[in-house]
N, C-alpha and C positions, 0 to 999 in steps of 0.2 A: 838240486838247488833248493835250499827250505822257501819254502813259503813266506809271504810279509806279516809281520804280526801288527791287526791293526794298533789303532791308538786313538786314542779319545785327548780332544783338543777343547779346548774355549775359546771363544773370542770374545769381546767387548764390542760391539757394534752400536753407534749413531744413528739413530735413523728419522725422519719424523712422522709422525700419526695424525690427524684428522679424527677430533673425538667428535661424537654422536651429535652435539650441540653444534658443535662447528660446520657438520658435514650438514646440517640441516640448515644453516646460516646459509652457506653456499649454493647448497639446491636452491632456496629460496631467493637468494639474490637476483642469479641467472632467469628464473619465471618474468614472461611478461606480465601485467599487469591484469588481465583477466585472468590468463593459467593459478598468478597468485591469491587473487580472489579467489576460486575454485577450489583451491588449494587451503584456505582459511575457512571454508564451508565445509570442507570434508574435514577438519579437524577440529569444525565445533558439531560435526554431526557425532563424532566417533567418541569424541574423549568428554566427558562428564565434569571436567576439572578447568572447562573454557565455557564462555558463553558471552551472545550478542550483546553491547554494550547501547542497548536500544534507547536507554535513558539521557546519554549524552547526546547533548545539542554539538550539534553538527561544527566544529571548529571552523575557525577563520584559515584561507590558506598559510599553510605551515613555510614560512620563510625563513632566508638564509641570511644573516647577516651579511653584506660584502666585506667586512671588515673583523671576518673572522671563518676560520676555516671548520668546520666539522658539528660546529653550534647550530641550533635551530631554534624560532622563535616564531610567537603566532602574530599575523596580523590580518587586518578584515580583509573578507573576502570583498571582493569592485565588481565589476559589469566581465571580470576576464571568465567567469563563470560559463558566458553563453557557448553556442558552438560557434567552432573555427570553419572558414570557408575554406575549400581547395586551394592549391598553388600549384603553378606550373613552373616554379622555381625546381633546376633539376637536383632532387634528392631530398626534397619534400615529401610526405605523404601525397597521392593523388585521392584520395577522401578520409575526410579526418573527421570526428564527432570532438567536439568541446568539452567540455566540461557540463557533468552533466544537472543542469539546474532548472530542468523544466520542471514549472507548476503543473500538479496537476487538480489544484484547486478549486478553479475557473469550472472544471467537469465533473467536479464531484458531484454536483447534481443531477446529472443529467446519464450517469452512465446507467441506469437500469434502464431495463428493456422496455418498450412500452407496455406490452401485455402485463407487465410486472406492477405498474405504476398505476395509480386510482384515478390522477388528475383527468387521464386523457393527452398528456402533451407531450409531442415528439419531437427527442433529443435532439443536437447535433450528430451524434455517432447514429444513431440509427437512420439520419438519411446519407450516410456515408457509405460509396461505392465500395462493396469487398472485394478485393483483387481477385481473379479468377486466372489459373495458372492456365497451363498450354491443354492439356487432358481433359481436363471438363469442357473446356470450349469445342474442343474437336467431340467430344461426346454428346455433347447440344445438339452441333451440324449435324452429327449422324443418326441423329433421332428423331429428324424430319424427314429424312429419306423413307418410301416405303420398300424395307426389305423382311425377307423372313426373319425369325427369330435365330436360327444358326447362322445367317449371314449377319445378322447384328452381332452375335457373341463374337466371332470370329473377326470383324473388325475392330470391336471392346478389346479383343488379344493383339491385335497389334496396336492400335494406342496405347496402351498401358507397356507395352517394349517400348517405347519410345525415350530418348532421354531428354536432355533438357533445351539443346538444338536444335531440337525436332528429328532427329536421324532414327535410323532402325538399322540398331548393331547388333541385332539379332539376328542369325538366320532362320528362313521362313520353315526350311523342314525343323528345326529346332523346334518353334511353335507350334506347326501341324504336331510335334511329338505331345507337347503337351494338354493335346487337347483327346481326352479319350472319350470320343462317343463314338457311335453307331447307326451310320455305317461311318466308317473312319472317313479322318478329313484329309482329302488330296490336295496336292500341291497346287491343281489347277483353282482351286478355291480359292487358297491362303495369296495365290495372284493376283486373284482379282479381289480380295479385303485390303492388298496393299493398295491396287488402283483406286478404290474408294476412296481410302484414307490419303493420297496423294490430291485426290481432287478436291481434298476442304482448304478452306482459307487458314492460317497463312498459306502462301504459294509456296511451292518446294519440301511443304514437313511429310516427311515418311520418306525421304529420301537416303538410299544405304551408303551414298558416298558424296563428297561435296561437288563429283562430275554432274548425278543424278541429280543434284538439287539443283545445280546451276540449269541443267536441262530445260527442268519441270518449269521454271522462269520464264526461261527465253519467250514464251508466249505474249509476254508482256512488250514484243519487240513488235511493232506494227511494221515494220518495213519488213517485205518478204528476203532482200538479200542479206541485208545486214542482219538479219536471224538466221540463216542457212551461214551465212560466215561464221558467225559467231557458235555455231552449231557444230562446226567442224574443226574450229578449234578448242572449243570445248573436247568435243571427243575424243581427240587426237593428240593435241599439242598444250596440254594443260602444263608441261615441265616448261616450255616456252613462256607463253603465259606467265607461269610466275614469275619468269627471267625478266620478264620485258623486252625479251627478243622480238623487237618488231620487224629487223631484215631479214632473221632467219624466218619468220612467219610466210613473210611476203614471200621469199624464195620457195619457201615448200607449197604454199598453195595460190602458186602463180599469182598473187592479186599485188597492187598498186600499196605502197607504205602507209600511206593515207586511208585508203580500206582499212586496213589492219588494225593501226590505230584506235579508227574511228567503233570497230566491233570490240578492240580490247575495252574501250573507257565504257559501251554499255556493258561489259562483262563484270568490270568492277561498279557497276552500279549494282549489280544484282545483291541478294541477302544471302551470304554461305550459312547464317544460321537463322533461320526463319521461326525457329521455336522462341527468341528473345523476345520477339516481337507481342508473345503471348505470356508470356512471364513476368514477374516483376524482377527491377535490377538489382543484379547484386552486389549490391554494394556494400563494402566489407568499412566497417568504420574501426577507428580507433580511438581511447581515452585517453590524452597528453598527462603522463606522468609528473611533469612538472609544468609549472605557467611561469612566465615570463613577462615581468613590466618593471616600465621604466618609471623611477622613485627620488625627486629630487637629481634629476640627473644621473642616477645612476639606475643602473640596470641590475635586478633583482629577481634572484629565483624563488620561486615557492614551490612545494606539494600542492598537487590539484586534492580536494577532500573527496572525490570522485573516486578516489584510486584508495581509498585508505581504508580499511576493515575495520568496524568498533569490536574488538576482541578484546576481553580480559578475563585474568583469573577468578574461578567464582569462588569468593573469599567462602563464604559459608561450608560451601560443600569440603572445602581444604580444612577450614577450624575443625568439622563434625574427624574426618579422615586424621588429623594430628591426635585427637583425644579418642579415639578408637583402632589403635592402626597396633597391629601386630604381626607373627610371619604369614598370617593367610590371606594376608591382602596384598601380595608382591605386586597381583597386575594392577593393583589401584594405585600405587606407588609408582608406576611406570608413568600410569596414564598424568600422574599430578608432577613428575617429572618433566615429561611432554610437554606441559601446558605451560612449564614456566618457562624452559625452551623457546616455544612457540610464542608467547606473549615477547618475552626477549629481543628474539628474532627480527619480529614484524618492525619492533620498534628500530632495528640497528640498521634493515637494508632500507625504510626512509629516510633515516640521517645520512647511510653511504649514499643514496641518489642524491639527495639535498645538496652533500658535499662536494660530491663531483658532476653534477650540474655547475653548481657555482665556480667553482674552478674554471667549467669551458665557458663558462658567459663570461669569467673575468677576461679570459685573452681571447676571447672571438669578440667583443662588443664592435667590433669595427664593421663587421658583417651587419650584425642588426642597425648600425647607423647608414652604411654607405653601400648594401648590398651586396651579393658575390666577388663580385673586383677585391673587394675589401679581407678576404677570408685567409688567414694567417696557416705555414703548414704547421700541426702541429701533432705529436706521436704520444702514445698512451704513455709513455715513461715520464711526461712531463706534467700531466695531472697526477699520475701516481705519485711522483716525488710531492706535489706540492700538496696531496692531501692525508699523506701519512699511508699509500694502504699500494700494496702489489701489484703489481702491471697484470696479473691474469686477473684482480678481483675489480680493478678499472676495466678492460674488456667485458666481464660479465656484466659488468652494472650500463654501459651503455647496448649492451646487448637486446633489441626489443625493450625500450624505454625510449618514450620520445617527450619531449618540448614544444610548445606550444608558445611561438615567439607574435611580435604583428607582421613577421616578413611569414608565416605561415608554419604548419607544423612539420617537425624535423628529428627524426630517429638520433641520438644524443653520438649513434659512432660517424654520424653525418657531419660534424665538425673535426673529426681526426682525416688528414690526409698527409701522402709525403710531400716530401721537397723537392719541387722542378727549379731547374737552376737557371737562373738567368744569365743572358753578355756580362753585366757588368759586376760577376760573381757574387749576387745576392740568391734568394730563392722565393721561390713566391709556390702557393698552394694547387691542385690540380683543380679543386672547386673555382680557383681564380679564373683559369686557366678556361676554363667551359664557359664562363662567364661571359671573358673575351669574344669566343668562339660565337655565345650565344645573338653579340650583341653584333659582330658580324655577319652573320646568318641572315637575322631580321633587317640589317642595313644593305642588303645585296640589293641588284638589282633582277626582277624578275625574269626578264631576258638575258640574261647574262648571269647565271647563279655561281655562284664560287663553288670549283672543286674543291677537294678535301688537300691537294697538293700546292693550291693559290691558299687556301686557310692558313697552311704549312709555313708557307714562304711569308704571309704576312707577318704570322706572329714572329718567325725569323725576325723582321726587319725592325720590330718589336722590344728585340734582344730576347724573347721566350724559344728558345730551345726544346721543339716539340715535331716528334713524329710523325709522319704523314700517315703511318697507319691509329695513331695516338689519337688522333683527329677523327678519323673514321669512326673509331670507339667512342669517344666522346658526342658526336654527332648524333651516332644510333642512340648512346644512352635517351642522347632530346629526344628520338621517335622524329627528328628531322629526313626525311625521305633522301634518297641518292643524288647528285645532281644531273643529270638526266630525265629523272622525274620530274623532280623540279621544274627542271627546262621547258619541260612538255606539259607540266601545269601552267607557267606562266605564259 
């Protein structure tokens, strides 16, 4: 049988490409608003052909006409500058920073140190308490104990294993490894540098598990039974415990429901992480990509100038590069490529935020008037249509970009939601829906708290068509406790 003789074929094939500029439009879209920052600093560090646009005064916020899509236009910046407070609106940020417009003028006198200064007079900042984290403190306490200097060191080794909890997730032979002296250090030592370190203030830190920390507590229990209870289910029945199983408690260690109880609620008083106590909080803020006010009745978005990079091409360096540029300068050419790029760029994913900002404030404004109840469903295909650009490049742009409205601040994909269907075959949004839920919740009565299957049947009765595990979900998302709890709180 002979053999196939091959054959060389063509085709003509469609396909499409993402050129270099584009692909860097894209990255850059999808950046939250610090990564992008970041992102603009490492690319006036590297390329020669960009530089900080220090001389311009600071623009008015960049607003969006309502009455035109895709255009941007400057107007003065108002009082929306300051920072935003918290909201417990669910799907809010739970800490948000503002817009960033503190003065720091008012101190410009005053920040040199006094040794520095001729007058004699002591700032504000220098009588200002410096935070002192969890490790120095414990290292204070331990340096009024009198112990030898290997039993200092060896306590110095377990504070500094410590994490920010206060825990030691280290093990103790691990540390004995790291300490190479002579005569070696045994484990009966590095026992008693834990016991040390367990006995400084806060109560519980140097604890290797949150049973041990809740232990080290229990001291704080003056009642000798109700500290032995609570000692035993600590050690024992901590899966309980979290259950809230108070009849199987009571069943396994013979006691009254009312005991049980009474030992769970000082259990949950105690601190599982006692290192907080010494640390400062963390608190993670965020810079609202866009602000929000209302303009003549109408509702208006802007660019915060907080988020916006002074980036431009440095003309100079490009003139000198055009009248000296031949084939030995390809990378200088890249780099002034880059830069137009980059200048480009910055400018087109403010106008896409701008764009489709305004677009979701156009058909959410009923939410910023009349609250959650108010919140329309509505799916990325329907800003995308309305402002010219792609359902995957609408996802990206509300991806980590947030709004900053007076109902509080709000992650931009926080106004897309689907459609729950109502009895009377209309739809209304899931954010409504919680809304409901929420204002149920708060209207319960304490003795009587609503399960999640009376939630159910309400909004039934409602004409909202919603599941009884649908509810449980939305309920957690509050951080609304079980009704059982509940029960037992009220």
């Amino acid at each position: 049988m002979p053999m196939p003789t091959p054959v060389l074929r063509q085709e003509h094939r469609q396909h499409q490409t993402l050129t270099p500029r584009l692909q860097q439009a894209v990255r850059l879209l999808q950046l939250s608003s610090l990564d992008f920052a970041q992102e603009v600093r490492d690319a006036l560090g590297r390329n020669p052909f960009l530089e900080a646009d220090e001389a311009q005064e600071d623009p008015g916020l960049q607003t969006h006409d309502a009455g035109e899509t895709g255009s941007a236009a400057a107007a003065p910046a108002a009082e929306d500058t300051g920072a935003h407070a918290t909201t417990e609106m669910t799907g809010a940020t739970e800490a948000s920073a503002g817009i960033d417009a503190w003065d720091p003028s008012p101190w410009s006198a005053s920040t040199t140190p006094r040794s520095a200064r001729s007058d004699g007079d002591v700032s504000a900042i220098d009588l200002m308490v410096a935070e002192e984290g969890l490790r120095p403190q414990l290292h204070r306490q331990i340096n009024t104990r009198p112990l030898s200097d290997r039993d200092r060191a060896l306590v110095g080794c377990v504070i500094e294993s410590l994490d920010d909890d206060g825990y030691l997730r280290t093990d103790l032979s691990e540390l004995a490894a790291l300490c190479e002296w002579d005569p070696p250090v045994d484990m009966a030592e590095m026992n008693m540098a834990l016991k040390l370190v367990q006995s400084l203030e806060p109560v519980g830190v140097g604890a290797r598990n949150v049973a041990e920390c809740l232990l080290l507590q229990l001291s704080e229990i003056e009642d000798d039974d109700l500290r032995t209870l609570a000692a035993q289910i600590i050690e024992g029945h901590m899966e309980k415990l979290a259950q809230h199983d108070v009849a199987a408690l009571a069943r396994r260690l013979s006691r009254e429901p009312a005991e049980i109880e009474a030992a769970c609620d000082r259990i949950r008083r105690l601190n599982p992480r006692p290192g907080w106590q010494m640390g400062s909080a963390d608190i993670r803020y965020i810079t609202p990509d866009v602000v929000v006010r209302k303009i003549k009745d109408q509702w208006v978005a802007a660019l915060n100038p907080a988020i916006m990079p002074k980036v431009r091409l440095n003309q100079r360096y490009a003139e000198l590069f055009r009248q000296h540029r031949d084939g030995r300068h390809a990378e200088l050419a890249a780099h002034l490529q880059e830069a137009r790029w980059t200048v480009r760029n910055v400018e087109q994913r403010f106008c896409t935020i701008l764009s489709v900002a305004q677009a979701i404030l156009n058909r959410q404004k009923q939410f910023l008037e009349h609250g959650p109840l108010a919140m329309k469903p509505m799916a990325l295909r329907e800003i995308a249509d309305e402002v010219g650009l792609h359902e995957s490049t609408v996802s990206r742009v509300t991806n980590n970009k947030y709004m900053a409205t007076p109902a509080g601040v709000f992650e931009l994909k926080f106004f897309f939601s689907r459609p729950m269907p109502t009895a009377n075959g209309g739809a209304c949004s899931a954010t409504a829906i919680r809304g409901v839920i929420k204002d149920m919740l708060d209207a319960e009565d304490p003795v009587r708290p609503l399960s999640d299957a009376e939630i159910a049947r309400r909004l039934a009765r409602q004409g909202l068509t919603v599941a009884r595990r649908t509810v449980t979900k939305y309920r957690q998302l509050m951080k609304v406790p079980a009704v059982e709890q509940r029960r037992r709180l009220g």
